[in-house]
C-alpha positions in Angstrom: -50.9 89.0 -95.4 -48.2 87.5 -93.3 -51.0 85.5 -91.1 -52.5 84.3 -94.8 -48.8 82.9 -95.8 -48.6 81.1 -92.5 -51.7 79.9 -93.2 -51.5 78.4 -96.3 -47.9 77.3 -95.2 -49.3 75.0 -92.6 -52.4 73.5 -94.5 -49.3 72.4 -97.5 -47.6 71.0 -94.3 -50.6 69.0 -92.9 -51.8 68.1 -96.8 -48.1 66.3 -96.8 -48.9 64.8 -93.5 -51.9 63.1 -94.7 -50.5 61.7 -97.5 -47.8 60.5 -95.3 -49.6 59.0 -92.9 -52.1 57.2 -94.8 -49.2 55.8 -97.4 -47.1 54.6 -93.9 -50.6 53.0 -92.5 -51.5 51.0 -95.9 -47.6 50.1 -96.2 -48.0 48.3 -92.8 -50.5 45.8 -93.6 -50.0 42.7 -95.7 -52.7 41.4 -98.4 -53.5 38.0 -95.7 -54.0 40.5 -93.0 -56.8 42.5 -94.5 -58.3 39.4 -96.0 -57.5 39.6 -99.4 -56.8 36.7 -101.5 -53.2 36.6 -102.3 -51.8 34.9 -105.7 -48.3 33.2 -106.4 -47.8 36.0 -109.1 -48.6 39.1 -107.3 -45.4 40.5 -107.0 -45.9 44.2 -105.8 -43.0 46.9 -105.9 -43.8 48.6 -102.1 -44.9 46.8 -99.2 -48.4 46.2 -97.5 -51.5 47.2 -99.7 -52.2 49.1 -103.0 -54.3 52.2 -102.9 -56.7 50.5 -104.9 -57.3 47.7 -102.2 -57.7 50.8 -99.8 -60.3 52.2 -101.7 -62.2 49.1 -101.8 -62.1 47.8 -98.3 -62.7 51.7 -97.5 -65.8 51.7 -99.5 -64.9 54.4 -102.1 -63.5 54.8 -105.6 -59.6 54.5 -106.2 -60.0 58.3 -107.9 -61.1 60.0 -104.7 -58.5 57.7 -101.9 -55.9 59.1 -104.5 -57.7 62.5 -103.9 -57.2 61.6 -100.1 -53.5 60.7 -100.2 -52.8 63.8 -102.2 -54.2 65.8 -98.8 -57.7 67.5 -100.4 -59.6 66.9 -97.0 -62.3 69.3 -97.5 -66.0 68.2 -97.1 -64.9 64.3 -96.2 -67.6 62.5 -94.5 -67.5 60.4 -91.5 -68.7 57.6 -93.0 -64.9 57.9 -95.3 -62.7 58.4 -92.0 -64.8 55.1 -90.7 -64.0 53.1 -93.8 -60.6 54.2 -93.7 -60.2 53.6 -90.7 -61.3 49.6 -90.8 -59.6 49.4 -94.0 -56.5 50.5 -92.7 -56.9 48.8 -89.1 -56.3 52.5 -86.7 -56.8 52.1 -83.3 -58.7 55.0 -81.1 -55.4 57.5 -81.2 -54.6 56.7 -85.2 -58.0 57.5 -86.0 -58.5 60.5 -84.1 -54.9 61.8 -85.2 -56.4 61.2 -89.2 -59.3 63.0 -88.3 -57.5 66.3 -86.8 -55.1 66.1 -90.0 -58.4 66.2 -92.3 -60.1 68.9 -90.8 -57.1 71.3 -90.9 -56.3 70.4 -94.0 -60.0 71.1 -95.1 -60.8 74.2 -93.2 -60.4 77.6 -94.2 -60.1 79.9 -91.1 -56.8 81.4 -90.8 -55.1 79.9 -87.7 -56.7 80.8 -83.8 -55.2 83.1 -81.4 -53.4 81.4 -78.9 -53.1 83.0 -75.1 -50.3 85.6 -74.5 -48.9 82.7 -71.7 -49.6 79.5 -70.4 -49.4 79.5 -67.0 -49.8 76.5 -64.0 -52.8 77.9 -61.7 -51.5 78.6 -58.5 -54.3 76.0 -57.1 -52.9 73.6 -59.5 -49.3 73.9 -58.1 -51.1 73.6 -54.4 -52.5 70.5 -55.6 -48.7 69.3 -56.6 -47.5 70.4 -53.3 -50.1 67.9 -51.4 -49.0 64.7 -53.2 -46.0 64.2 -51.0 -46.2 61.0 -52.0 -45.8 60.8 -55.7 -43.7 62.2 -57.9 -46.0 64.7 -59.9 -45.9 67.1 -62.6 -48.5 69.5 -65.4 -46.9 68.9 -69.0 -48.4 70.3 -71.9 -48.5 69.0 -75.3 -45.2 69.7 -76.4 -43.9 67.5 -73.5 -42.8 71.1 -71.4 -42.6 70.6 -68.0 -44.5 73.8 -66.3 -44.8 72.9 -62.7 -43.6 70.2 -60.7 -43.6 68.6 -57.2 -40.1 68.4 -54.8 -40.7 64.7 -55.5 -41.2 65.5 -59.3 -37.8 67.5 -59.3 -36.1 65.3 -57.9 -36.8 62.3 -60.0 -36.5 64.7 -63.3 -33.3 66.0 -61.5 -31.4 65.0 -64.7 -34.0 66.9 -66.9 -33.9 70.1 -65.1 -30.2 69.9 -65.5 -30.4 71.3 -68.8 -30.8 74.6 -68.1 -33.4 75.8 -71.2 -37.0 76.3 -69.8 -39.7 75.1 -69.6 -37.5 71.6 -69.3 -38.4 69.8 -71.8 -38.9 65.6 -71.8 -38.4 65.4 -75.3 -35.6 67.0 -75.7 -34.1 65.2 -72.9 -34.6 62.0 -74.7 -32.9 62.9 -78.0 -30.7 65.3 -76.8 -29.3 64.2 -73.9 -26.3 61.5 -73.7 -27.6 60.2 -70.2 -31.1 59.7 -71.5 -30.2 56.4 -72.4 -28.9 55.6 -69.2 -32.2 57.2 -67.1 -34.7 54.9 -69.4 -34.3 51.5 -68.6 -36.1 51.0 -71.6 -34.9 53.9 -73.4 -36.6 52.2 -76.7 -40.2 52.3 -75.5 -39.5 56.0 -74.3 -38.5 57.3 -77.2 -40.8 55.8 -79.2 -43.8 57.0 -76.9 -42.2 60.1 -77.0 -42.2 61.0 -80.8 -46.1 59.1 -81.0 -47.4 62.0 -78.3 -44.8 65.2 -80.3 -46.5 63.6 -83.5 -50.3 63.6 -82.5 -49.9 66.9 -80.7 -48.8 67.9 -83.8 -52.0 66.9 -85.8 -54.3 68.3 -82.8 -52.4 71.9 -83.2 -50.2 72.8 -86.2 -50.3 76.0 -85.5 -48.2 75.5 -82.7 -44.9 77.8 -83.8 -42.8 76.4 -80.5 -43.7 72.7 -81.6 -42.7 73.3 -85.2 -39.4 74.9 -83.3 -39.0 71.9 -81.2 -39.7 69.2 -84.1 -37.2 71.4 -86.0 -34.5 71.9 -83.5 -34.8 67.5 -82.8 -34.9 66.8 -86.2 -32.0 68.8 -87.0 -29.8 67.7 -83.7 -31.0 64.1 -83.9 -31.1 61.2 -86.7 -32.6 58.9 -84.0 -35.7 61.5 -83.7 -35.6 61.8 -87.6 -36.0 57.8 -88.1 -38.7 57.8 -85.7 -40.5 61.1 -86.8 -40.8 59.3 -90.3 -42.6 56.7 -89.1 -45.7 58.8 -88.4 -46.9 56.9 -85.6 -49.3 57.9 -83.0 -50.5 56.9 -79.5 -52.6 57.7 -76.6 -50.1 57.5 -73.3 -52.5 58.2 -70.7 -51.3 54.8 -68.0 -48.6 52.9 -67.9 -45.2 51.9 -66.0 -41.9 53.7 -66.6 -38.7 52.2 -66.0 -36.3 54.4 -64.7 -32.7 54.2 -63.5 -32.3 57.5 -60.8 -28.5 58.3 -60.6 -29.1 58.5 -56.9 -31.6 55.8 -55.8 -31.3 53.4 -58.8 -33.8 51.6 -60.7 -37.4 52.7 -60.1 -40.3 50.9 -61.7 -42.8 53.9 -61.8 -46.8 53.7 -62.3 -47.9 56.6 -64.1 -51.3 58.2 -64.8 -51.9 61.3 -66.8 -54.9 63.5 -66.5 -56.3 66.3 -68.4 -56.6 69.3 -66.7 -60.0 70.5 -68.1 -59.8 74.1 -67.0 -56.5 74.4 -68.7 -56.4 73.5 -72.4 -53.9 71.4 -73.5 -52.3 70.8 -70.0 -52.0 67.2 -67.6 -51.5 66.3 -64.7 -48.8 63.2 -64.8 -48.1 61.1 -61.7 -45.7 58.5 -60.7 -46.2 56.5 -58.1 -44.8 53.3 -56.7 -46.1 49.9 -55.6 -46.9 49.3 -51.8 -44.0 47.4 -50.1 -42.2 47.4 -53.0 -38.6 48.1 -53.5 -39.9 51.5 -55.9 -41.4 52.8 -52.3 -38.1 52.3 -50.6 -36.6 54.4 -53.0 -39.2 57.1 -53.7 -38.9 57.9 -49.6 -35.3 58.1 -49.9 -35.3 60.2 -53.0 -38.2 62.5 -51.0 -35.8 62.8 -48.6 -32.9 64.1 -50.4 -35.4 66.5 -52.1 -35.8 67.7 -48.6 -32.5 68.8 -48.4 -33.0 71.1 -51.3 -29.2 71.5 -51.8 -28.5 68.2 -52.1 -30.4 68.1 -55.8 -27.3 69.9 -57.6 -30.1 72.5 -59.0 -31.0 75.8 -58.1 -33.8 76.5 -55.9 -35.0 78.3 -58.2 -35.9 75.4 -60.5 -38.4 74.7 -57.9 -40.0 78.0 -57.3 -39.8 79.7 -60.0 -43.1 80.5 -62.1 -43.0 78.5 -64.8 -44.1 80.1 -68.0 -44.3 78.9 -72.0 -44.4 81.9 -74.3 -46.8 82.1 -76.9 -46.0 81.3 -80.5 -46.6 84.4 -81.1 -43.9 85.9 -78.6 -40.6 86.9 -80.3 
């Protein structure tokens, strides 16, 4: 019976996620940016379009996009996710975060079972071990970070130095003072951070430690609250983060993250520098304090230990 609750619990959750997301995406676009005509007298009470002009660019009736805002997903076609979605201009991640809302809110199995653990493969932390050269990690959906490189430690040394595990990139950035200090462009991070918490969220509600972590930032932080609202999404799979290392100084990092296929819901993330570039410099020197394994003010332990998420299902 308890599984039943949980489940409806979640599908109310999602059906108010819908509704929110769709009401923040139609808020953002202006009449003259969809096309519309726009008359001196139109004065509207909320910003961006009415439902109604939703419905039509959509190509269905006003009754069922108020059906749609009010979360009943079931039986929607994908001709209705691709009218919403050129009505309402999503790109590739906006779209595929609407469709994972819609079919949870319209499906009516009771929530999967998820693995006991989630563990990094011991041929997946070889692999970390050979890239003596990067700075390289596996991260899961929740932004936990299971395994890790020397290089990786030592560049996340001020993540690891919170001393809850699996560390945790997300709740470095909202929870942690010096966050805004390690992101150069602390902004971008923490935008990009709450766009992957938030998607991960529509791919998997039935996540219990993600609804922990969302809970436990949203309570701790307004900054993650204001940008939680926004419901925004994004795909982060390449891109360059700029970091500021409290021991070799500002880093301008290229990173690449790649699914790990064998491993649901786990990446392989990557940061590497430019050749010749000031970056490499600092990378070699920050390899070589790694080396020194005391030097990194953490445990040794944080490096060899096995790294292990428990299931939301583990009390």
């Amino acid at each position: 019976m308890a599984e039943r609750n949980d489940h409806r619990d979640v599908r109310g959750d999602v059906r108010a996620q819908i509704r929110e997301f769709l009401t923040t995406r139609r808020a953002r676009i202006s009449p003259e940016q969809a096309g519309l005509p726009v008359y001196g007298g139109d004065r509207r009470r909320v910003p961006g379009l009415r439902r109604s002009e939703v419905a039509s660019l959509a190509g269905i009736s006003p009754e069922y996009m108020t059906k749609l805002e009010r979360g009943n997903a079931t039986g929607v076609s994908d001709s209705v996710i691709d009218g919403l979605a050129h009505a309402l201009q999503l790109d590739e991640a906006e779209r595929a975060h609407l469709e994972d809302l819609l079919r949870t809110a319209g499906s009516t199995r009771p929530p999967r079972q998820r693995p006991a653990r989630q563990r990094v493969r011991p041929t997946v932390q070889r692999l970390l071990d050979t890239m003596t050269g990067a700075a390289a990690f596996v991260v899961n959906g929740r932004l936990d970070v299971l395994a890790a490189n020397d290089l990786g430690v030592a560049l996340y040394s001020p993540v690891y130095a919170d001393p809850a595990r699996p560390a945790n990139t997300a709740r470095f950035v909202f929870l942690d003072p010096y966050a805004t200090e390690f992101f150069r462009d602390y902004d971008k991070a923490a935008s990009d951070t709450v766009a992957l918490l938030r998607a991960e969220a529509g791919r998997d509600p039935h996540d219990r430690d993600l609804s922990d972590l969302i809970g436990q930032l949203s309570t701790r932080s307004e900054e993650f609250r204001r940008r939680w609202a926004a419901h925004n999404v994004r795909i982060h799979t390449s891109g360059v983060k700029l970091v500021h290392h409290p021991v070799v100084g500002d880093l301008d990092l290229a990173f690449e993250s790649l699914a790990l296929p064998a491993d649901t819901g786990q990446s392989l993330l990557t940061y590497t520098a430019e050749p010749g570039s000031p970056t490499q410099d600092a990378l070699r020197l920050l390899a070589s304090w790694a080396a020194t394994g005391d030097n990194l003010g953490l445990p040794r332990s944080v490096r060899d230990a096995e790294h292990v998420v428990p299931s939301p299902e583990a009390d």
